[in-house]
MOPAC internal coordinates of N, CA, C and O (Angstrom, degrees):
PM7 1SCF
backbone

  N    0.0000 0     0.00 0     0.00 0    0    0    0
  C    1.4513 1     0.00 0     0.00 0    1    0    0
  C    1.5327 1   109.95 1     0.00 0    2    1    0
  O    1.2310 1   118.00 1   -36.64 1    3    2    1
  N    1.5989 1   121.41 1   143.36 1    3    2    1
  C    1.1955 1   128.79 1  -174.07 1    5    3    2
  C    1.9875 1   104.03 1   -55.52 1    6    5    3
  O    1.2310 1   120.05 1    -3.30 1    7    6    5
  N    1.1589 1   117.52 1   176.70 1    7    6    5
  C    1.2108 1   114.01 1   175.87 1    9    7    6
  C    1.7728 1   105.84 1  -160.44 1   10    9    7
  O    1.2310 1   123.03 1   -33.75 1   11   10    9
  N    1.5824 1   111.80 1   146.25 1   11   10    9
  C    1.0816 1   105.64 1  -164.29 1   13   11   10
  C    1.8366 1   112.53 1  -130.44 1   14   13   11
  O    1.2310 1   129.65 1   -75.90 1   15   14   13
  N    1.6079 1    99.00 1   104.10 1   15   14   13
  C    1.6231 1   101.26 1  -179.39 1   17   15   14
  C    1.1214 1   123.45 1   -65.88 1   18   17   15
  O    1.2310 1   110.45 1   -86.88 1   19   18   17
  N    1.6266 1   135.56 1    93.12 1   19   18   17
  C    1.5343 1   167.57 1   127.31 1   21   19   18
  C    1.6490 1    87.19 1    -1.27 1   22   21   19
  O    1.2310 1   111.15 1   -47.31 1   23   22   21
  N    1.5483 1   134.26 1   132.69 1   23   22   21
  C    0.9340 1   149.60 1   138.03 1   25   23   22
  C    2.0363 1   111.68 1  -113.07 1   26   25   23
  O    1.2310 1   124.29 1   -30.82 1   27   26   25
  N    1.1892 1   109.38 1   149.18 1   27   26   25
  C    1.5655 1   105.98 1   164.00 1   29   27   26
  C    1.7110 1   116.63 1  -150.10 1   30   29   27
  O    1.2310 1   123.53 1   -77.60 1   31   30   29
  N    1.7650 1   110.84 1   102.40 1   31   30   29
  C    1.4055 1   100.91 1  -139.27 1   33   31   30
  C    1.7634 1   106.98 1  -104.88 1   34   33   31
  O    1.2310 1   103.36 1   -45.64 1   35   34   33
  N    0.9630 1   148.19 1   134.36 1   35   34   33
  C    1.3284 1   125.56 1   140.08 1   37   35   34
  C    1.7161 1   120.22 1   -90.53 1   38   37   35
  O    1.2310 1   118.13 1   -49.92 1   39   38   37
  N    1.3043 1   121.17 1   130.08 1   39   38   37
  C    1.2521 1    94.67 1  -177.77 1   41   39   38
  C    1.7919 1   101.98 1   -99.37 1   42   41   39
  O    1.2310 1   119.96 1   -26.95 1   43   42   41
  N    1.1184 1   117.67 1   153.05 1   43   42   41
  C    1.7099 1   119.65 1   163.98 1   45   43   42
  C    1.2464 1   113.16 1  -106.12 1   46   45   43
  O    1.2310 1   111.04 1   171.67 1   47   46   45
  N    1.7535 1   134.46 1    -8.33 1   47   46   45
  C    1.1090 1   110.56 1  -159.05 1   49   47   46
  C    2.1350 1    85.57 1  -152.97 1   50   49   47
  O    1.2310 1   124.94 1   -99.17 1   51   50   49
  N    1.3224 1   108.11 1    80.83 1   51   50   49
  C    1.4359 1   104.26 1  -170.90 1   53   51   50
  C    1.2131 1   129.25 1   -65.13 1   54   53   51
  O    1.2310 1   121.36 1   160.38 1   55   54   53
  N    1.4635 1   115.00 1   -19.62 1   55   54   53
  C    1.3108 1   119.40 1  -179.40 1   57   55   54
  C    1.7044 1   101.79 1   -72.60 1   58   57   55
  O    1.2310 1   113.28 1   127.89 1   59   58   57
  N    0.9842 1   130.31 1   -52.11 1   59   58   57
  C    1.3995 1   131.66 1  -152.91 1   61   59   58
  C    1.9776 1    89.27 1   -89.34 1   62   61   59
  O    1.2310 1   120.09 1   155.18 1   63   62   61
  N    1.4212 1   117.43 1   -24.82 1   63   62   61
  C    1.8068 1    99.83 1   171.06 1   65   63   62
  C    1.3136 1    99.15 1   -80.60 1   66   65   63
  O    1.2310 1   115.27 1   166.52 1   67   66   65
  N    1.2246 1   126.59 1   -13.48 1   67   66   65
  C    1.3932 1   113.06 1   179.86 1   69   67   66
  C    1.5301 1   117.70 1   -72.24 1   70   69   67
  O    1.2310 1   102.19 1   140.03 1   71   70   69
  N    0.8004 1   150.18 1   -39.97 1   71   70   69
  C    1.3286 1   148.00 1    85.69 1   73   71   70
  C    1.6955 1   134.77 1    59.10 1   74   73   71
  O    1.2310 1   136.72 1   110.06 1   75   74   73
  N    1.9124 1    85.22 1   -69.94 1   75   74   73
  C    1.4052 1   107.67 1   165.73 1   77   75   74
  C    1.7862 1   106.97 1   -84.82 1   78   77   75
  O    1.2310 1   132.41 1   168.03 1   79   78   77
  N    1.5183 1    93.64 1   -11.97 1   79   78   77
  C    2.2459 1    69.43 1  -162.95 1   81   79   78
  C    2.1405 1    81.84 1   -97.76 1   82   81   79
  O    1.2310 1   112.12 1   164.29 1   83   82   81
  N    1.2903 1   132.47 1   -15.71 1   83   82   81
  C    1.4081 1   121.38 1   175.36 1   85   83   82
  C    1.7227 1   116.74 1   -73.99 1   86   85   83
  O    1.2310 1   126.96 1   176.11 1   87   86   85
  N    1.7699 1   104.22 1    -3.89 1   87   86   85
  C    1.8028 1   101.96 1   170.39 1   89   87   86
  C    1.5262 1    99.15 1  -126.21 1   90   89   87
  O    1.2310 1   113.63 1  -173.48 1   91   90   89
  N    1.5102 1   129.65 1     6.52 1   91   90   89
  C    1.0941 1   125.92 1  -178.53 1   93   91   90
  C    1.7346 1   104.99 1   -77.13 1   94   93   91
  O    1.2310 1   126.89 1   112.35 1   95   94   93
  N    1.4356 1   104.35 1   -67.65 1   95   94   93
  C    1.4496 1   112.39 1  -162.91 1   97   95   94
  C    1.1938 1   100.75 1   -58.81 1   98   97   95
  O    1.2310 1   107.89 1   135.66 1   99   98   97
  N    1.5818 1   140.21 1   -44.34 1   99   98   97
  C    1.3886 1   134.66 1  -175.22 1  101   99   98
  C    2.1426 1   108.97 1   -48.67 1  102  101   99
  O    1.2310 1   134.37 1   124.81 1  103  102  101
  N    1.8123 1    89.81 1   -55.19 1  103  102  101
  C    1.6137 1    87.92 1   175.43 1  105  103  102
  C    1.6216 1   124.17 1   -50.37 1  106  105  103
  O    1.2310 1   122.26 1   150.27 1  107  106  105
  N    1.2499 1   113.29 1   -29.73 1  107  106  105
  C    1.6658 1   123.54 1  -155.38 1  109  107  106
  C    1.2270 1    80.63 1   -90.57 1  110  109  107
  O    1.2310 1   109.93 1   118.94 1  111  110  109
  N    1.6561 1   136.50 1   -61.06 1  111  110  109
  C    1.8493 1   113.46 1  -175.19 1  113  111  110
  C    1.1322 1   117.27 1   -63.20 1  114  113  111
  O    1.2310 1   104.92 1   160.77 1  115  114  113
  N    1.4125 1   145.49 1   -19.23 1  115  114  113
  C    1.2523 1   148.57 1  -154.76 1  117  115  114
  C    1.9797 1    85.60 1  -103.51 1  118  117  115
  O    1.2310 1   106.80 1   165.94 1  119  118  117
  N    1.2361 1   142.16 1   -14.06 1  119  118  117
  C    1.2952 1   138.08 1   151.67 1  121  119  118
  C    1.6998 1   119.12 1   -79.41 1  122  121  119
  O    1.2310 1   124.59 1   178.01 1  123  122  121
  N    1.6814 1   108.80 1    -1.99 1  123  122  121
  C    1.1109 1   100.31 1  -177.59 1  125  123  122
  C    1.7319 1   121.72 1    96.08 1  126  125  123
  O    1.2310 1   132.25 1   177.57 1  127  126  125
  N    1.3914 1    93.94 1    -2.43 1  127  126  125
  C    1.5986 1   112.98 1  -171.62 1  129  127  126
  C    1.9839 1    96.85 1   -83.65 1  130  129  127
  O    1.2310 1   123.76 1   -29.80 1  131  130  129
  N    1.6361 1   110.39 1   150.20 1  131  130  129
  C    1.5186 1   115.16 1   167.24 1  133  131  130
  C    1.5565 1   103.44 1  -143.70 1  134  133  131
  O    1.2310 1   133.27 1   -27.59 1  135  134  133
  N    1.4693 1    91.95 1   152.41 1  135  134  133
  C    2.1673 1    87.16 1  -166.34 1  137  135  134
  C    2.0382 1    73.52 1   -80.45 1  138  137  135
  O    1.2310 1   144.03 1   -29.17 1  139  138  137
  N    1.6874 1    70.91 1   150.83 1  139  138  137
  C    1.8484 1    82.50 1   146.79 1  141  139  138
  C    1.7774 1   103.09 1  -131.68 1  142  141  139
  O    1.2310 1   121.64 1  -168.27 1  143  142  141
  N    1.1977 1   114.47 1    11.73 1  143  142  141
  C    1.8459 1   115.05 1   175.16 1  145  143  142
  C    1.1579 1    90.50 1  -156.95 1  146  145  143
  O    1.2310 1   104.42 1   -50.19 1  147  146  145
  N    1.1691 1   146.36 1   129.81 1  147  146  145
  C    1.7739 1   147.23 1   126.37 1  149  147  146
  C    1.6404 1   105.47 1  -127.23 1  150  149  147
  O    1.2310 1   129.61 1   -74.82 1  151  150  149
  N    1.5071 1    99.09 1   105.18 1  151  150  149
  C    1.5982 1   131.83 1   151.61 1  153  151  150
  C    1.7530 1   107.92 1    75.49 1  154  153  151
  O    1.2310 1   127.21 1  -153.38 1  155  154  153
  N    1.4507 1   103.74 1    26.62 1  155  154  153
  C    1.8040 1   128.05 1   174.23 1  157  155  154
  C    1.3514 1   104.64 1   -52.79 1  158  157  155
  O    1.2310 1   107.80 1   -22.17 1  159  158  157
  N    1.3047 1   140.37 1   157.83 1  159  158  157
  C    1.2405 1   134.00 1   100.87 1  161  159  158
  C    1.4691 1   127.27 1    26.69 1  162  161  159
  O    1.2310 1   119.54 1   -88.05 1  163  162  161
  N    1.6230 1   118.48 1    91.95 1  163  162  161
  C    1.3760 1   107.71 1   172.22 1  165  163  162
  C    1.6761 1   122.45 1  -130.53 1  166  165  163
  O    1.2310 1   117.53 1     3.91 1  167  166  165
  N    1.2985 1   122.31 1  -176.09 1  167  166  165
  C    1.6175 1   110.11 1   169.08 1  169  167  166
  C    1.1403 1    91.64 1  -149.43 1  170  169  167
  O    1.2310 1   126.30 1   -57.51 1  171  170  169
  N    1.5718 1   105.49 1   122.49 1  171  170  169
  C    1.8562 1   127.15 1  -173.10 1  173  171  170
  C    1.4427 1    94.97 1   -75.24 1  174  173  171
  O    1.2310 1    99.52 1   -25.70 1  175  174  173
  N    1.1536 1   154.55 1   154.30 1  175  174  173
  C    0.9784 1   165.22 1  -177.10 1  177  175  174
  C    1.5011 1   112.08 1  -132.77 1  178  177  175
  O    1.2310 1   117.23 1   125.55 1  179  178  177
  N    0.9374 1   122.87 1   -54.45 1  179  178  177
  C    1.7290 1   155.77 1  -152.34 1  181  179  178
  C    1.3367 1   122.57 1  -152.25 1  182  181  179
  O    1.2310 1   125.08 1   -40.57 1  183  182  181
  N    1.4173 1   107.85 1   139.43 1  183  182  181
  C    1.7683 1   106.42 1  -168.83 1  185  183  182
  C    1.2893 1   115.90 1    73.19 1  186  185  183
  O    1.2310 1   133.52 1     5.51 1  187  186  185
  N    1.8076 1    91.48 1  -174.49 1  187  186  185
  C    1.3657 1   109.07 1  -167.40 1  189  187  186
  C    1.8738 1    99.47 1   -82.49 1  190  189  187
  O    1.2310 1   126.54 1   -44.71 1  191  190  189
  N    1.2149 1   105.02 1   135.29 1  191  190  189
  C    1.8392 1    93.92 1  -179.00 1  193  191  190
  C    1.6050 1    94.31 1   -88.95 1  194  193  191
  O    1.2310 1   129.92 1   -18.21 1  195  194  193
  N    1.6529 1    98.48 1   161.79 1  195  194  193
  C    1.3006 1   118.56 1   173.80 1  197  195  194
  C    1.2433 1    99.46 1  -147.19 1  198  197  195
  O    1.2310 1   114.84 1   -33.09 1  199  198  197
  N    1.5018 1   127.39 1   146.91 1  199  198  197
  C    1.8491 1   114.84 1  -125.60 1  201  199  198
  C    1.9936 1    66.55 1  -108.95 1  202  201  199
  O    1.2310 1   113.07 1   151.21 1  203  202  201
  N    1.4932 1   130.69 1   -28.79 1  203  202  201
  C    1.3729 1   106.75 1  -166.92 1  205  203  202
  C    1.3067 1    85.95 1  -112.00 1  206  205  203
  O    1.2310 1   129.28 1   -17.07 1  207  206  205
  N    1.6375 1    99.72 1   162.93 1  207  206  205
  C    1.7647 1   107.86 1  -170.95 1  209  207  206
  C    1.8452 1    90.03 1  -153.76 1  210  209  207
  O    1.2310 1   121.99 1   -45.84 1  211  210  209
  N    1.2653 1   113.80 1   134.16 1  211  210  209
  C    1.3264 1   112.21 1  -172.07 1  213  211  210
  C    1.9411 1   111.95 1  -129.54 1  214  213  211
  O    1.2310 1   116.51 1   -45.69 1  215  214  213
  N    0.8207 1   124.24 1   134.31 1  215  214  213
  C    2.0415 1   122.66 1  -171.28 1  217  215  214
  C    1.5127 1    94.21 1  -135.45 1  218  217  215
  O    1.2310 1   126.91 1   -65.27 1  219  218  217
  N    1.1426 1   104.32 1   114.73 1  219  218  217
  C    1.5768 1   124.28 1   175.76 1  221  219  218
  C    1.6553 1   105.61 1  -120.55 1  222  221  219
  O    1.2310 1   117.71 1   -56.69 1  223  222  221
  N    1.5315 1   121.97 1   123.31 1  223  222  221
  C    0.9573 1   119.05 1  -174.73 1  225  223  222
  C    1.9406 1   113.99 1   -99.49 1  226  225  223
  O    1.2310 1   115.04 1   -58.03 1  227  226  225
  N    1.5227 1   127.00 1   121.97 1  227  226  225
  C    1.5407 1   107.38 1   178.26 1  229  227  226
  C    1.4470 1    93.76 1  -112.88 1  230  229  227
  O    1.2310 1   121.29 1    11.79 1  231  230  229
  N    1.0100 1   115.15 1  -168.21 1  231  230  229
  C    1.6218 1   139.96 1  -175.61 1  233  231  230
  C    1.8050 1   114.91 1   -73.35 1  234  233  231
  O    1.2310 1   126.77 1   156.53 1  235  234  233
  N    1.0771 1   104.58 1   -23.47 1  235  234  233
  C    1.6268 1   121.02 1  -179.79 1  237  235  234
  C    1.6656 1   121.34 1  -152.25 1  238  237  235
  O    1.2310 1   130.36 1    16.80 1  239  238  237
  N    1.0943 1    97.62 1  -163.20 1  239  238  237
  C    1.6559 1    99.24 1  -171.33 1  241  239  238
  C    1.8882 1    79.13 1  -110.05 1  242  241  239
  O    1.2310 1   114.67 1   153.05 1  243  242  241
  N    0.9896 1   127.71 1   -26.95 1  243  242  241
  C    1.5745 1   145.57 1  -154.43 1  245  243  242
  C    1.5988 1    99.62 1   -85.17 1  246  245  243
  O    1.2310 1   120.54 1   141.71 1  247  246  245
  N    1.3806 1   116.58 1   -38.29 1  247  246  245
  C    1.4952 1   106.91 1  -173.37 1  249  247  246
  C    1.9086 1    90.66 1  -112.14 1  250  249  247
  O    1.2310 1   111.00 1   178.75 1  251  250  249
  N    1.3901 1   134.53 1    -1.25 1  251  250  249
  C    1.1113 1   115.85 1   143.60 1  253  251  250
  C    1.3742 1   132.78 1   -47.95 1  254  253  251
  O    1.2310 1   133.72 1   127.54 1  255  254  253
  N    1.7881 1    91.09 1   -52.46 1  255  254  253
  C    1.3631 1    90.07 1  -173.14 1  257  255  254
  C    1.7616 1   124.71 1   -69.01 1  258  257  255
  O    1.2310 1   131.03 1   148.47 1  259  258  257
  N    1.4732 1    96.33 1   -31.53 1  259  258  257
  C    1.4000 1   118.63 1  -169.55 1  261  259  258
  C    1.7252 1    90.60 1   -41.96 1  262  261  259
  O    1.2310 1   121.64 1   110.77 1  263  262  261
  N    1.8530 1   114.46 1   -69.23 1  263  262  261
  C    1.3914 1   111.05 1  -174.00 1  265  263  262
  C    1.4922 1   115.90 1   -50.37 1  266  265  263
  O    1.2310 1   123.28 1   169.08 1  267  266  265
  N    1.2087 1   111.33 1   -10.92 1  267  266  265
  C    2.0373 1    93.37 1  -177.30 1  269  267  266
  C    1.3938 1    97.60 1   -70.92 1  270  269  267
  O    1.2310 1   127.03 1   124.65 1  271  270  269
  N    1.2875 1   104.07 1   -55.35 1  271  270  269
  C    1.5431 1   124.09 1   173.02 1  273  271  270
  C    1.5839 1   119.44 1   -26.44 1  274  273  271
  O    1.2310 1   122.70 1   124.27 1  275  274  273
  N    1.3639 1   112.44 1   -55.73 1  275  274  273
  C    1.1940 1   123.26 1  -177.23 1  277  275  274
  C    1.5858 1   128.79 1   -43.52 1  278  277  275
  O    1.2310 1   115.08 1   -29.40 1  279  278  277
  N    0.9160 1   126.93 1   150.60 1  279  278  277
  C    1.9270 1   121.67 1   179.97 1  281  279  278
  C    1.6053 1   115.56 1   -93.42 1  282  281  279
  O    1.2310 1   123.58 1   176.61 1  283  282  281
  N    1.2600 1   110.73 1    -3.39 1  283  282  281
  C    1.5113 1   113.42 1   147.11 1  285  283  282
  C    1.5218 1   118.47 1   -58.61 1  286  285  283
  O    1.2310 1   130.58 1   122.45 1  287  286  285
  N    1.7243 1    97.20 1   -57.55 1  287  286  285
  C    1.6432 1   104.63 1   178.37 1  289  287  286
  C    0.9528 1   137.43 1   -59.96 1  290  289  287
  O    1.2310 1   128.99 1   150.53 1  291  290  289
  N    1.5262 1   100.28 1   -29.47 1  291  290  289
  C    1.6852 1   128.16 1  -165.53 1  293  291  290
  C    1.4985 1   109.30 1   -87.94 1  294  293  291
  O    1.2310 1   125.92 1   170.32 1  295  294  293
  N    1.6157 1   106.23 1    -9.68 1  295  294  293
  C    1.6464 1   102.76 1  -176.03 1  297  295  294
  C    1.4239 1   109.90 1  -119.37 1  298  297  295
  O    1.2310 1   119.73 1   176.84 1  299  298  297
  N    1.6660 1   118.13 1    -3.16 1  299  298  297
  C    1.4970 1   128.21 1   150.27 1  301  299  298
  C    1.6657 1    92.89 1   -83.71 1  302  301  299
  O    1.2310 1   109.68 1   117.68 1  303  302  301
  N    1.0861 1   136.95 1   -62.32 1  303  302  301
  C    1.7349 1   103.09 1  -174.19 1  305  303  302
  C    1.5140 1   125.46 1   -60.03 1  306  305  303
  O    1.2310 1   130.91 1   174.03 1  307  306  305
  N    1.3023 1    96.55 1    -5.97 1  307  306  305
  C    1.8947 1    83.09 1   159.50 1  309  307  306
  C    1.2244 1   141.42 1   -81.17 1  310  309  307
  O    1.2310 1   124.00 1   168.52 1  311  310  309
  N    1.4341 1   109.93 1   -11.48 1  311  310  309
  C    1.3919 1   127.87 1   134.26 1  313  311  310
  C    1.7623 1   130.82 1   -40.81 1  314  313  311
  O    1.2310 1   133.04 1   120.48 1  315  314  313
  N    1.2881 1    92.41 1   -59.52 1  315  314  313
  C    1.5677 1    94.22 1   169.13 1  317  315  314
  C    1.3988 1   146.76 1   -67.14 1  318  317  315
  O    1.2310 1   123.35 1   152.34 1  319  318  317
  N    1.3326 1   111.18 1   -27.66 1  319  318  317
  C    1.3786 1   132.09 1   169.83 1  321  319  318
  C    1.6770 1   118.90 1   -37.36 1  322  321  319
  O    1.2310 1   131.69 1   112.59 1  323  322  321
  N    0.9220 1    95.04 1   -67.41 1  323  322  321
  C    1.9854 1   108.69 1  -178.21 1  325  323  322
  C    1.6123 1    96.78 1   -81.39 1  326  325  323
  O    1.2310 1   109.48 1   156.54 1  327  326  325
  N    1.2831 1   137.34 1   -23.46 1  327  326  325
  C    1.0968 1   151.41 1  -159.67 1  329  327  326
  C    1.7955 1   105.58 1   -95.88 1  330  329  327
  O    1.2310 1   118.16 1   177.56 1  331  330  329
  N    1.1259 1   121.12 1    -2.44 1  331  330  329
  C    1.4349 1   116.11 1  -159.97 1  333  331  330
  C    1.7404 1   116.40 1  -174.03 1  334  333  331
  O    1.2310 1   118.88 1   -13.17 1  335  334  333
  N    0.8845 1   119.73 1   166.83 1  335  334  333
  C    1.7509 1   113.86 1  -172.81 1  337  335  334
  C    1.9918 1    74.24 1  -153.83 1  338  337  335
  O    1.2310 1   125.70 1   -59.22 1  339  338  337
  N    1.7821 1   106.65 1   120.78 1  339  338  337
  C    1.5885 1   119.63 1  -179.81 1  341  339  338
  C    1.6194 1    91.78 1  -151.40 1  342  341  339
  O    1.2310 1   135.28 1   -16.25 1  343  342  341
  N    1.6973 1    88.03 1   163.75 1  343  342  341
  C    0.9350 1   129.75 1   173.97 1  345  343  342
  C    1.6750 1   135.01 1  -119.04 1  346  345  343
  O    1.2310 1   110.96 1  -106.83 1  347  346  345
  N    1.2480 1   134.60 1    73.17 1  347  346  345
  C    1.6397 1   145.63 1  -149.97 1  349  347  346
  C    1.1795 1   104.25 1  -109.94 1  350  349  347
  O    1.2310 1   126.85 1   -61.60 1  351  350  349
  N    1.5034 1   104.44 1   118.40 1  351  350  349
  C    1.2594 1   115.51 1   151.52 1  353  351  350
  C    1.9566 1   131.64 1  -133.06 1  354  353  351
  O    1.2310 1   117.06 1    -6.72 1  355  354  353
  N    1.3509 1   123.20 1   173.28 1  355  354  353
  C    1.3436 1   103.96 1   180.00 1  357  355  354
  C    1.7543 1    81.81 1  -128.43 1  358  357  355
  O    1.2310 1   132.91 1   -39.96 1  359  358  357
  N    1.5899 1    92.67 1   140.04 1  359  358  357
  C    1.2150 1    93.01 1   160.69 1  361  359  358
  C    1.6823 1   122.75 1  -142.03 1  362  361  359
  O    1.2310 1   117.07 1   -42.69 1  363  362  361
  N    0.9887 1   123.18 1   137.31 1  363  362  361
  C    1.5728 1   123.03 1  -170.04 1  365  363  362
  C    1.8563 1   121.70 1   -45.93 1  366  365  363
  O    1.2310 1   114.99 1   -35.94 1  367  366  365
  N    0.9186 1   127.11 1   144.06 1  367  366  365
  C    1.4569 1   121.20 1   169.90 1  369  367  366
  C    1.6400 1   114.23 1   -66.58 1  370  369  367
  O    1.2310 1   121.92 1   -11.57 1  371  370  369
  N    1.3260 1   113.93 1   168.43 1  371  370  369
  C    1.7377 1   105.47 1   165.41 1  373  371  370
  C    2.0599 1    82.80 1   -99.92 1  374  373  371
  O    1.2310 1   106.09 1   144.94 1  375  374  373
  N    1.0309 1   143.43 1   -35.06 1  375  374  373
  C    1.3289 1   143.68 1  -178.57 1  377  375  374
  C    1.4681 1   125.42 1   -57.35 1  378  377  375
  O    1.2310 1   120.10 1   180.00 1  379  378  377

């Protein structure tokens, strides 16, 4: 089943996430990953807001995870860390 990587971002420090999002998106397609939302138009409803919110769709919950995992990914999120306060999750489709 398709699966869909949930980001929820604030960034504090843009130069250095910028950084992370110019080796992020390359890693996430090269896993097979495609945004269907990165940093659109939203309305918080609920929760804590985080002004960027990102939905990348891959083929599984298995090759989601695989890319977090990955050292493409893992060396654009070292950019992000000190750079950002998020929220990630993968979650499966019912489709």
């Amino acid at each position: 089943m398709p699966a869909l990587w949930i980001a929820h971002v604030t960034v504090t420090d843009e130069e250095a996430y910028g950084k992370y999002a110019k080796l992020a998106g390359p890693a996430i397609a090269k896993h097979g990953g495609r945004f269907l939302a990165r940093a659109g138009r939203y309305v918080q409803l609920e929760g804590k807001e985080r002004p960027r919110n990102v939905v990348a769709m891959f083929d599984s919950v298995e090759a989601a995870e695989a890319c977090y995992h990955s050292p493409e990914y893992q060396e654009a999120l070292s950019h992000a860390r000190d750079a950002s306060e998020r929220e990630l999750l993968i979650v499966e489709t019912t489709e």
